[in-house]
C-alpha positions as CSV (number, residue, x, y, z in Angstrom):
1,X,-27.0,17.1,-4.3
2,X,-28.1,19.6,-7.1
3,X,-27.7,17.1,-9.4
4,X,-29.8,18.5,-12.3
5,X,-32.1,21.6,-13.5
6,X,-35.6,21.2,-14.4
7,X,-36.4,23.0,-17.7
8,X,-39.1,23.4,-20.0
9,X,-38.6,21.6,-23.1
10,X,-39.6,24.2,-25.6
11,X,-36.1,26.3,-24.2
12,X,-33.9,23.5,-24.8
13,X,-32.3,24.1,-28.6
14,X,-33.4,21.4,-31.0
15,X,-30.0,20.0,-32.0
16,X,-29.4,19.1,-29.0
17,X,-29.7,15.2,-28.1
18,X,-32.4,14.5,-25.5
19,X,-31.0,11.4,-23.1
20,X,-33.2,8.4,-21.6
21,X,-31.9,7.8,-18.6
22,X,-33.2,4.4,-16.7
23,X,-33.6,2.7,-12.9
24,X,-30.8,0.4,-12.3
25,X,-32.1,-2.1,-9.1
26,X,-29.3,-4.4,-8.0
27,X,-29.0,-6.7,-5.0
28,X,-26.1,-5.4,-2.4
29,X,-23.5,-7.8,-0.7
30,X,-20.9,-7.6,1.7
31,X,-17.0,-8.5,1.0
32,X,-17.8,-11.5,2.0
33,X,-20.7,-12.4,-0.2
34,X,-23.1,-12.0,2.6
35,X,-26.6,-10.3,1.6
36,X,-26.9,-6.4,2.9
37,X,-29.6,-4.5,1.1
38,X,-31.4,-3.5,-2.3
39,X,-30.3,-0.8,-4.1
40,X,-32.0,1.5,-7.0
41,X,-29.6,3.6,-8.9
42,X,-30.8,6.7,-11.5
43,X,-28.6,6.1,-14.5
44,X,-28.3,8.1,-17.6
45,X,-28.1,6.4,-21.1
46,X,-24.6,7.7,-22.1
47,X,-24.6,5.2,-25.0
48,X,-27.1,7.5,-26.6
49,X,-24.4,10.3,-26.6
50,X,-22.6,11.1,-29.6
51,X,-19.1,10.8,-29.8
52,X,-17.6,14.7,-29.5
53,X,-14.2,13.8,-30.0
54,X,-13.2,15.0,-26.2
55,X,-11.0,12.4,-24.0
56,X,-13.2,10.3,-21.8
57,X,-10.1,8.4,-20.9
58,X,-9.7,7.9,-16.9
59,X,-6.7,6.3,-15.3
60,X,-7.2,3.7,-13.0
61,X,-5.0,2.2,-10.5
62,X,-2.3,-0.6,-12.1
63,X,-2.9,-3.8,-10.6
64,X,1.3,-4.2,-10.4
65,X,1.4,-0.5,-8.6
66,X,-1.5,-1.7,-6.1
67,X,1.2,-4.9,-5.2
68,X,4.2,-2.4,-5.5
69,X,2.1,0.0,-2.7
70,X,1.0,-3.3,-0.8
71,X,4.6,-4.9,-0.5
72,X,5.5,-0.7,0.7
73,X,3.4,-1.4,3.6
74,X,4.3,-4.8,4.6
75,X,8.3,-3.5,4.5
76,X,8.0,-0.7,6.5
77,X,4.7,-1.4,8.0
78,X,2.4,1.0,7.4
79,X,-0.9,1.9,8.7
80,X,-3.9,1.0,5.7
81,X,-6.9,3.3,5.9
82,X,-9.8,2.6,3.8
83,X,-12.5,5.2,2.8
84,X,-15.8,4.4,0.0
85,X,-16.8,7.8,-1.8
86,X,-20.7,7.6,-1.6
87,X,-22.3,8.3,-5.3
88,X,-18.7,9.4,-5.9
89,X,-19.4,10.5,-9.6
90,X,-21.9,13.2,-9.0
91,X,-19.6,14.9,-6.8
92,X,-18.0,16.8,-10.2
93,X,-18.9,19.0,-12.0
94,X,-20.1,18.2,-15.6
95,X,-18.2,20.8,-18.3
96,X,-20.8,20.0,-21.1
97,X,-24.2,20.9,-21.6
98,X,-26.4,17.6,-21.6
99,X,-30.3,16.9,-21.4
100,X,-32.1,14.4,-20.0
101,X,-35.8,13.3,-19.7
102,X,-37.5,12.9,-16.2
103,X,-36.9,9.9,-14.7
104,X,-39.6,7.1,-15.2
105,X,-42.3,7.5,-12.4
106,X,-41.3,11.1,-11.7
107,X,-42.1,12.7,-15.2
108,X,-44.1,15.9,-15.7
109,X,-45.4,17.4,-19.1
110,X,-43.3,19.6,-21.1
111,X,-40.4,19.8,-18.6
112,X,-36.6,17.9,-18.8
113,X,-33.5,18.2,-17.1
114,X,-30.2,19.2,-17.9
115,X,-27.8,17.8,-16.2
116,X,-25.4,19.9,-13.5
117,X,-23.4,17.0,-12.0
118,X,-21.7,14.2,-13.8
119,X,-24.2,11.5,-13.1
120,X,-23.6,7.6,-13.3
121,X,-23.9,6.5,-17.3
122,X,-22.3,9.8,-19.1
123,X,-19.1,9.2,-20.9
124,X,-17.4,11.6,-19.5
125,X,-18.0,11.2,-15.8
126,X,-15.1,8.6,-15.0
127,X,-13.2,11.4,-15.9
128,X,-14.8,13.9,-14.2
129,X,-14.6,12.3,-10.9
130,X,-10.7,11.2,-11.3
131,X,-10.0,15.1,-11.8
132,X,-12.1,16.2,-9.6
133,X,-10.9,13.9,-6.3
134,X,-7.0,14.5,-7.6
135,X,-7.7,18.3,-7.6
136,X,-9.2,18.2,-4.1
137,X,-6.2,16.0,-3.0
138,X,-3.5,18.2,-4.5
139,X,-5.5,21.5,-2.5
140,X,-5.3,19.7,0.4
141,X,-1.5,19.3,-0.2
142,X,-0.7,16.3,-1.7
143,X,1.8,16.1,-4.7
144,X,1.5,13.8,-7.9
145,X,3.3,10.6,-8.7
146,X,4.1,10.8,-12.5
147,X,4.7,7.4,-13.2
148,X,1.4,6.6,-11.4
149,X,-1.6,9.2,-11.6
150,X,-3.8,7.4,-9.2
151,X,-1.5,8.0,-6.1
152,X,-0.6,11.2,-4.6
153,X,2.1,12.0,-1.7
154,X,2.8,14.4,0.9
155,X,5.4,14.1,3.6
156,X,5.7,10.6,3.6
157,X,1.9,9.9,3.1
158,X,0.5,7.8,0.5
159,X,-2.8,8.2,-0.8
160,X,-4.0,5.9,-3.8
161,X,-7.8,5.0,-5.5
162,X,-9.4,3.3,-8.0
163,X,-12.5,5.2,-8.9
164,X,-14.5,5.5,-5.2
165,X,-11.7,3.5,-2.9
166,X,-9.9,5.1,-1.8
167,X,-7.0,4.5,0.8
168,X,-4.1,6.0,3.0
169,X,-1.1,4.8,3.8
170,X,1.1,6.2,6.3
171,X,3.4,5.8,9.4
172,X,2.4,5.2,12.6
173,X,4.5,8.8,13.5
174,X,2.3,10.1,11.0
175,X,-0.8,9.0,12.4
176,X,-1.5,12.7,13.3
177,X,-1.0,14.7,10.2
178,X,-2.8,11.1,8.4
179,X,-6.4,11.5,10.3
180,X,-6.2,15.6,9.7
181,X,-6.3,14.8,6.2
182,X,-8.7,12.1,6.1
183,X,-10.9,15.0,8.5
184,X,-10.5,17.4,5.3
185,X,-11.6,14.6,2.9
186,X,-14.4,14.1,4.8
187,X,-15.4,17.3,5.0
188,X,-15.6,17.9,1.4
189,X,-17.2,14.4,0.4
190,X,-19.6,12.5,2.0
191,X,-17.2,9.3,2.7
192,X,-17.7,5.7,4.5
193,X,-15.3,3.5,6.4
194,X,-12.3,4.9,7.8
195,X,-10.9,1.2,9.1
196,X,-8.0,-0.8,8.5
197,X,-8.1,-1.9,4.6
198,X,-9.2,-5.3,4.4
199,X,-11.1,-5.8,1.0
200,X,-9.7,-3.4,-2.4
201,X,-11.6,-4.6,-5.8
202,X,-12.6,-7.9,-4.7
203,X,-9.3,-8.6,-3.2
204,X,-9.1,-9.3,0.6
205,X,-5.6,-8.3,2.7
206,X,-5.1,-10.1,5.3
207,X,-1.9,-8.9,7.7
208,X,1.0,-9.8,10.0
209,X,2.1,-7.4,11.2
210,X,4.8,-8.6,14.0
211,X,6.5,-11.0,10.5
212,X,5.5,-7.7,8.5
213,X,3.1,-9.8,5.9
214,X,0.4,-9.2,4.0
215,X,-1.5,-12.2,1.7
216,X,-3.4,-10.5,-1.1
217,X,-6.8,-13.2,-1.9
218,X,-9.1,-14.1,-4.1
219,X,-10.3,-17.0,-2.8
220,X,-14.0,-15.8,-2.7
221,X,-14.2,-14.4,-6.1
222,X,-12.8,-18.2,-7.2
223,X,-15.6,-19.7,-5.0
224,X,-17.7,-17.9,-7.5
225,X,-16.3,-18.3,-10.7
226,X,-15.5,-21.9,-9.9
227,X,-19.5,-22.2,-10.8
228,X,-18.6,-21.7,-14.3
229,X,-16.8,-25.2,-14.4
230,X,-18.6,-28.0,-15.9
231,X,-16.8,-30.8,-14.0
232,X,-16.1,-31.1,-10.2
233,X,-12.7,-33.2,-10.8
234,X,-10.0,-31.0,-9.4
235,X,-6.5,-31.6,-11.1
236,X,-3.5,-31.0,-9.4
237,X,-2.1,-29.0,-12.2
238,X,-4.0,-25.7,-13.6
239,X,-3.3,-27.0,-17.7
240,X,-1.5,-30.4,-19.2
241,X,1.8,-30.6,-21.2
242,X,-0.1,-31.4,-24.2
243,X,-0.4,-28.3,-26.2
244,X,-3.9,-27.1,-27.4
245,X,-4.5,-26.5,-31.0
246,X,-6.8,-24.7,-32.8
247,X,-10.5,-26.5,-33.2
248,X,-11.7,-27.7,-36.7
249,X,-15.1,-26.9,-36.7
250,X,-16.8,-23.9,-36.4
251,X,-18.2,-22.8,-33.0
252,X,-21.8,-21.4,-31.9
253,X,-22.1,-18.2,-30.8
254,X,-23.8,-19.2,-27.2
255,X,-20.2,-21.8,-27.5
256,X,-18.0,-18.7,-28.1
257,X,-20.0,-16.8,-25.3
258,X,-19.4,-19.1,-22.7
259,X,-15.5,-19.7,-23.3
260,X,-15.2,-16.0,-23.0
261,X,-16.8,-15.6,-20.3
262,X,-14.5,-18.4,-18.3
263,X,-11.3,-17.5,-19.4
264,X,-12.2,-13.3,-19.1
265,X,-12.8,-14.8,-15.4
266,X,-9.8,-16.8,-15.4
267,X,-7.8,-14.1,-16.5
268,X,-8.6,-11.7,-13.3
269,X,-7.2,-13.9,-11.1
270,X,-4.4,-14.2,-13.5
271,X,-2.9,-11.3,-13.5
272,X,-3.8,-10.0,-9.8
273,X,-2.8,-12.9,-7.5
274,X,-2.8,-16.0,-9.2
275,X,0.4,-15.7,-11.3
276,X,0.5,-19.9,-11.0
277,X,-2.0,-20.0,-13.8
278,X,-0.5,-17.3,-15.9
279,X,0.7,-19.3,-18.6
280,X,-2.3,-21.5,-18.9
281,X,-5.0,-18.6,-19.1
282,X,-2.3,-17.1,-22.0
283,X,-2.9,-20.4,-24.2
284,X,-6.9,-20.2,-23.4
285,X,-7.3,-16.7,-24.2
286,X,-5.2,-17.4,-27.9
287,X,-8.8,-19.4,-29.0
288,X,-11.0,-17.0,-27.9
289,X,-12.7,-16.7,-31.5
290,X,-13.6,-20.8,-31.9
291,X,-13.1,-22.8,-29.2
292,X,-13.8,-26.5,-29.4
293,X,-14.5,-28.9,-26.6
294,X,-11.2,-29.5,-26.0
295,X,-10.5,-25.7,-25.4
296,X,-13.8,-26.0,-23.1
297,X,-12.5,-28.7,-21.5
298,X,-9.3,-26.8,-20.1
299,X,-10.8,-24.1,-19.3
300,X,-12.5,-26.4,-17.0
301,X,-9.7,-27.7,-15.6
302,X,-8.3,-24.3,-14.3
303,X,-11.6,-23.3,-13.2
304,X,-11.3,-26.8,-11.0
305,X,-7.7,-26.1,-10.3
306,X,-8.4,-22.8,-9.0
307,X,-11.3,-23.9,-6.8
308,X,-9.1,-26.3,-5.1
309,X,-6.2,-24.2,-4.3
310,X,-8.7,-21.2,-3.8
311,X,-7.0,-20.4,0.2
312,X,-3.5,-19.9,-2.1
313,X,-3.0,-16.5,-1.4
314,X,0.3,-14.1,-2.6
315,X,2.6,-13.5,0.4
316,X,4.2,-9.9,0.3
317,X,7.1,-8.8,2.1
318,X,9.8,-11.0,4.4
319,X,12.9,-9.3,2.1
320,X,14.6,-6.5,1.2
321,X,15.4,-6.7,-2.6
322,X,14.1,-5.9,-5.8
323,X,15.1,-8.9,-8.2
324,X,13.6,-9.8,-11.5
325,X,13.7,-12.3,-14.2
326,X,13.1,-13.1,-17.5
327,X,12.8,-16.3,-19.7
328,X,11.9,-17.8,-23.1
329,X,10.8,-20.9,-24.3
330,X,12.1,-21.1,-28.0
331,X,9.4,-21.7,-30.6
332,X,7.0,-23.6,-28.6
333,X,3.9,-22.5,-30.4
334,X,4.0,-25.4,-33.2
335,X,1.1,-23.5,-35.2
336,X,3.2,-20.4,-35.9
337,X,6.2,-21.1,-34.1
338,X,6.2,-17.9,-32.1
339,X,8.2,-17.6,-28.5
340,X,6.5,-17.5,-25.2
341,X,8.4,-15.4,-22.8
342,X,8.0,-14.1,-19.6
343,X,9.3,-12.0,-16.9
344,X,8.1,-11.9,-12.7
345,X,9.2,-9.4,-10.4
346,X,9.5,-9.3,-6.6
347,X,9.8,-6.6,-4.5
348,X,11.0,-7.4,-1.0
349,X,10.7,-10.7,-1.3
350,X,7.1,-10.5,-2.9
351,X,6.1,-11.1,-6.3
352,X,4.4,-7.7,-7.7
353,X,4.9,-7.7,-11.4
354,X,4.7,-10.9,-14.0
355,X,3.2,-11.5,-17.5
356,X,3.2,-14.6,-19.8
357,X,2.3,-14.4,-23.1
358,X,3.2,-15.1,-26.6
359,X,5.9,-12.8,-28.8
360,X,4.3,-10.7,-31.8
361,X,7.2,-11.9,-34.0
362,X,9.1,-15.2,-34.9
363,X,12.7,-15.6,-34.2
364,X,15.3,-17.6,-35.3
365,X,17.3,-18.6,-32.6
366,X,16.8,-18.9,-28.7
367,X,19.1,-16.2,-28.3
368,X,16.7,-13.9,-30.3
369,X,13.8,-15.1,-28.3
370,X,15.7,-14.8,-24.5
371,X,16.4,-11.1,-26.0
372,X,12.8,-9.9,-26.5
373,X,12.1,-11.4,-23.4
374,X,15.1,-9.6,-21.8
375,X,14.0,-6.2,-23.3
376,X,10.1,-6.3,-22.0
377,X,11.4,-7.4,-18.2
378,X,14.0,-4.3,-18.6
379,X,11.3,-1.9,-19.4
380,X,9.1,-3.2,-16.8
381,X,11.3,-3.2,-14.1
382,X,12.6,0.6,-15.2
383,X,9.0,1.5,-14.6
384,X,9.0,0.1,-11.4
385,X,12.3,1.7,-10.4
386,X,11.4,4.9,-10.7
387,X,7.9,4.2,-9.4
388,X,10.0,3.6,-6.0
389,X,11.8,6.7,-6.6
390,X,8.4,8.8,-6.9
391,X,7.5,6.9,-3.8
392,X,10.8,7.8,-2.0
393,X,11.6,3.9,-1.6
394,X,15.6,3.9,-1.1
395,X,16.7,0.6,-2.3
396,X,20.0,-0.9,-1.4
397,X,21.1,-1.0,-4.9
398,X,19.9,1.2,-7.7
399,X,21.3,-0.8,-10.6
400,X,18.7,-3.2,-11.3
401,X,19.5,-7.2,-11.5
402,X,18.1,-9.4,-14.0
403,X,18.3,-13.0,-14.4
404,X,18.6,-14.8,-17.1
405,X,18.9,-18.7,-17.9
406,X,21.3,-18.1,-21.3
407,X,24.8,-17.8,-21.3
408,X,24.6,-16.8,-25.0
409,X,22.6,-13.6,-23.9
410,X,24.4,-12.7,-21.4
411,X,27.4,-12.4,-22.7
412,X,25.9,-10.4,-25.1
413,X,24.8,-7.7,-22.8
414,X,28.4,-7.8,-21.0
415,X,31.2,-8.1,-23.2
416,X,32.9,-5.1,-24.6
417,X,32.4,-6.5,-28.1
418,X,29.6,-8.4,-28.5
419,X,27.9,-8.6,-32.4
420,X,24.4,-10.9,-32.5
421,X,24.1,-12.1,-36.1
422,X,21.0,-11.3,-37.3
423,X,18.9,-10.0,-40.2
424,X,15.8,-9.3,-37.8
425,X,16.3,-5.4,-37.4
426,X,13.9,-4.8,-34.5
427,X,15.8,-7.9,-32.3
428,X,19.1,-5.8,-33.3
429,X,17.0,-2.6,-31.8
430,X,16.5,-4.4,-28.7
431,X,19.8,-6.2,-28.9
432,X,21.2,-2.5,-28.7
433,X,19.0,-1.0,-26.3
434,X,20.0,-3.6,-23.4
435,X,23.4,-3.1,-24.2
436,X,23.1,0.7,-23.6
437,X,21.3,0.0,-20.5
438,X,23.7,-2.3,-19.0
439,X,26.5,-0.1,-20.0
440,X,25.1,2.7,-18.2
441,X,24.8,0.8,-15.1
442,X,20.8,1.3,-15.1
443,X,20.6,-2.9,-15.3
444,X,22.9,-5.7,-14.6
445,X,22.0,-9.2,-16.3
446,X,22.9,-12.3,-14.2
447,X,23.0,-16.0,-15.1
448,X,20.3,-18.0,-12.9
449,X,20.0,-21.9,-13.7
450,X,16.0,-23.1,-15.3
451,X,15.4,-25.0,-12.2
452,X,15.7,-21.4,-9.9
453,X,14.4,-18.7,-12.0
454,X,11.0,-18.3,-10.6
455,X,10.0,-17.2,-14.9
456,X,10.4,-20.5,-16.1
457,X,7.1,-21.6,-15.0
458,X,5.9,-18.7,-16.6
459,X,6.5,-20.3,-20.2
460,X,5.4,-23.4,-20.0
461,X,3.2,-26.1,-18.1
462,X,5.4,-27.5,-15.5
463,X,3.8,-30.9,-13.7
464,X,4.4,-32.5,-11.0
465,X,7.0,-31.7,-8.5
466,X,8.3,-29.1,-11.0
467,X,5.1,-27.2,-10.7
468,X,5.2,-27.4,-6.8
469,X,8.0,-25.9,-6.5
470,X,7.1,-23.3,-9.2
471,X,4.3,-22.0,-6.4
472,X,7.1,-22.2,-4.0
473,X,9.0,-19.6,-5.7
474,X,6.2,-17.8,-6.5
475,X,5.4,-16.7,-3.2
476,X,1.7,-18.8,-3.2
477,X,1.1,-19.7,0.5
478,X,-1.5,-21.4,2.1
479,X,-3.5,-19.4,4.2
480,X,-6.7,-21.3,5.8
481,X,-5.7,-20.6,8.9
482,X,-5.3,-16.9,8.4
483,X,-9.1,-17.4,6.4
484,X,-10.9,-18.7,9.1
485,X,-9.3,-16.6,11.8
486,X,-10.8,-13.3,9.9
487,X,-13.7,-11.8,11.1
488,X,-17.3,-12.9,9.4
489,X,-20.4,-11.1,10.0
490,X,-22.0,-13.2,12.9
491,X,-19.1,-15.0,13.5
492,X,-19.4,-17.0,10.7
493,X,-16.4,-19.0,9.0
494,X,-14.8,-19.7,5.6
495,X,-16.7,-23.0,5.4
496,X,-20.1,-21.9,6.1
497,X,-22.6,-21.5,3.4
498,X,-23.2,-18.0,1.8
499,X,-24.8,-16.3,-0.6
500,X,-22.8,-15.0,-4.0
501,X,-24.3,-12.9,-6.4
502,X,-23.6,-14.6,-9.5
C-alpha cells in the first residue's frame, strides 16, 4: 500500500528521532467469540514520539448518539448496512516527517524507513484516518452533523463510524442512491461486509422489524467479564442498600489493580446498555484508589448480577416521544454529604441517554440538589434536540418535557416570580438558567410522582419489587428467545460452549 520509503540512514538528519516499531501477533474471533484465525500486525512505537504540541485528538462516535441513530431506525425503520475498513489507518496520509527502523526479521544494514502512510502506533494516525474517511465522505456528497462529527447526511441518508465501522442507514426508497454510495466507498477503500448490522463495538442488534424493534446486547461481553467474579452466588439485586464506605487499611497494588479492572469492566456495560446498574458502578468507581474487601466484595456481586441477567437487553423503539427526567437524592453520601442525581432519556419509547453519578458540590436543601440535577438533564436533552434537528427528525413537540418529582422546584421554574434563597451563587446560576429556558419555551418542567419517574432508580439502590419495576421502566427486556433464534456459525446456540478471548 506504499506504506513507507526505504532510506539510507546516513541521509536521515540527526535530530531526528529514529522509531522501533514491533510485531503485534493476536488471536482473531468472531462476534460471537468463536475462533477465526491468527493475526500479525506491524506496529510502530508511537510512545517513543515526542510530544510536538499538534492535536492528536480524534472524535469518536457517543455511545448516547449510537442509541439516538439506533432508536432512528427502529421508528422509521431503516435499512442498517455494515462495512469494516481493512487496515483502515494506513489509508491516510501522514502530514509529518517520521523514521522508523526495519521491521524485526526484515532488516538490512544502513537502510531505515520513513514513514508515507499513517501506520497503526503513531499518535497522530487516529486522527488522520477520521479526516481522511470524513473528507472522502463529504466528496462523495455527504454533509456534516455539527453536534455529531462522526455522522454525515445526504438526502435522507445516514452514514456514522467509529474508527473502521462503519455503517449506513437509509430508507428502503433510498436503497438505490444507498448502494451507489457504498459502490464509491468501495472503490476508494478496500472494505468488508456490506450486510445487515448485527454486531457495532461489541454490541449485538438484534431486530423486529414488523413491531419496529431493535434490543441492543451485551450479553456475550458479560459472559466474559463475569469471569472476573470471585463468587458464583447470583443476587437478585446488582448492589445492597447498605452504603459502602471508604476502607481503613491501605490496599496492595495487585488489590488496586484488580478492582480497577472489574469496575472499568463494569462500567462499559454501564453506560451502553445496562443502565440497571448505573448507580451501583457510580459508588464502585468512588474507591477506585483503596478498595477493601468489602468494595471487592460488591463489585462481585454486580459482576454476578450481570451474569445472571446477561439475555437483558435495551429495547428501542414502540413510541413516538421524546421524554426525559431528572432526580436527586438529597445528601445521601454520609462521608461528604454530596447529592447523587440523575437524569435518563427515551427517545420513542427507548431509553438512549442516562447518567448517575455524584454532584461536585454540597447543597443545602433538596431543592438545591433537584436544581443541579434539573440543569445537567436540560443541557443533555438540548443536545439531543438539536441532534434530531441535524438529523431532520421532526418531533411532535419541539418544547422539551422534563419531569421532575419536587413541587418546590417546579414551581420555581414556572411562576412568574419565583426567588430561591440561597447564598450558593453557582445553584443561583443554574437556578436562572432553567428559568430562562422554560420561559423561552425551549423546556417545560412537569411534576411526575418517585414511584413513575424512571430516574429514581438512578439515585439509589432500589430492592425488591421496587427494583423490578425499575428495569420495567427502563426498557430491559428479556430476550433468550430472540438469542437463540440468531444465527451461530454451525448452527450453534447461546448455550453451547465457546471460546472467549480473555
Amino acid at each position: 500500500m506504499g506504506s513507507w520509503l526505504e532510506v539510507k540512514s546516513k541521509d536521515v538528519p540527526r535530530k531526528i528521532t529514529i522509531l522501533d516499531c514491533m510485531w503485534v501477533y493476536v488471536y482473531k474471533f468472531d462476534k460471537h467469540g468463536y475462533f477465526k484465525n491468527c493475526k500479525a500486525r506491524l506496529v510502530v512505537r508511537g510512545d517513543q514520539q515526542a510530544r510536538s504540541g499538534q492535536s492528536t485528538y480524534a472524535a469518536t462516535l457517543a455511545g448516547r448518539s449510537f442509541r439516538t441513530l439506533m432508536a432512528i431506525s427502529a421508528r422509521f425503520d431503516l435499512e442498517l448496512i455494515q462495512y469494516d475498513a481493512v487496515n483502515a489507518f494506513v489509508n491516510a496520509q501522514l502530514d509529518e516527517e517520521v523514521y522508523m527502523k526495519m521491521p524485526p526479521g526484515h532488516r538490512r544494514q544502513g537502510y531505515l524507513l520513513r514513514l508515507v502512510k499513517a501506520l497503526y502506533g503513531l499518535r497522530k494516525s487516529p486522527l488522520l484516518w477520521h479526516r481522511e474517511l470524513t473528507a472522502t465522505l463529504k466528496r462523495m456528497g455527504f454533509n456534516s452533523v455539527p453536534h455529531e462529527p462522526c455522522c454525515l447526511t445526504l438526502d435522507g441518508i445516514i452514514v456514522f463510524f467509529y474508527v473502521d465501522d462503519i455503517v449506513f442507514a437509509y430508507n428502503q426508497k433510498n436503497a438505490a442512491k444507498a448502494k451507489n454510495l457504498e459502490a464509491q466507498l468501495q472503490t476508494r477503500y478496500k472494505l468488508t461486509g456490506g450486510k445487515d448490522l448485527q454486531w457495532f463495538l461489541g454490541i449485538e442488534i438484534l431486530r423486529d422489524r414488523e413491531q419496529l424493534l431493535i434490543w441492543l446486547s451485551q450479553s456475550s461481553y458479560i459472559e466474559k467479564i463475569g469471569k472476573l467474579a470471585s463468587t458464583t452466588r447470583p443476587p437478585m439485586t446488582p448492589m445492597s442498600a447498605i452504603e459502602l464506605l471508604p476502607y481503613a487499611g491501605n490496599a496492595t497494588n495487585t488489590e488496586v489493580h484488580s478492582y480497577q479492572v472489574k469496575v472499568g469492566s463494569l462500567l462499559y456495560a454501564a453506560v451502553i446498555t445496562r443502565p440497571d446498574v448505573s448507580f451501583a458502578v457510580s459508588r464502585l468507581a468512588q474507591f477506585n484508589s483503596n478498595p477493601g474487601p468489602e468494595h471487592h466484595k460488591a463489585a462481585d456481586r454486580v459482576l454476578q448480577y450481570l451474569v445472571s441477567t446477561s439475555t437483558l437487553a435495551l429495547q428501542l423503539g414502540g413510541g413516538d416521544d421524546f421524554e426525559v427526567a431528572s432526580d436527586a437524592s438529597y445528601a445521601d453520601n454520609s462521608i461528604d454529604r454530596k447529592s447523587s442525581q440523575a437524569y435518563a432519556m427515551k427517545l420513542f419509547g427507548g431509553l438512549i441517554g442516562w447518567r448517575a453519578n455524584k454532584q461536585d458540590t454540597v447543597t443545602t436543601s433538596t431543592t438545591e440538589a433537584e436544581l443541579l440535577a434539573l440543569s445537567q438533564a436540560a443541557k443533555e436533552s438540548i443536545f439531543v434536540s438539536r441532534l434530531l434537528e441535524d438529523l431532520a427528525v421532526k418531533l411532535d413537540s419541539s418544547q422539551i418535557t422534563i419531569q421532575c418529582d419536587n413541587r418546590q422546584t417546579i414551581r420555581l421554574m414556572t411562576e412568574e416570580i419565583a426567588s430561591l434563597k440561597t447564598k450558593l451563587r453557582h445553584v443561583d446560576v443554574h437556578n436562572h438558567w432553567l428559568r430562562q429556558e422554560v420561559q423561552k419555551g425551549t423546556i417545560k418542567v412537569t411534576y411526575r410522582p418517585s414511584t413513575e419517574l424512571v430516574a429514581d432508580g438512578l439515585t439509589k439502590a432500589l430492592q425488591g419489587s421496587k427494583f423490578v419495576e425499575f428495569t420495567r421502566q427502563l426498557g430491559l427486556h428479556n430476550i433468550t428467545a430472540q438469542l437463540n433464534a440468531r444465527e451461530l456459525p454451525d448452527g450453534r446456540g447461546l448455550s453451547s460452549k465457546h471460546l472467549l478471548l480473555c
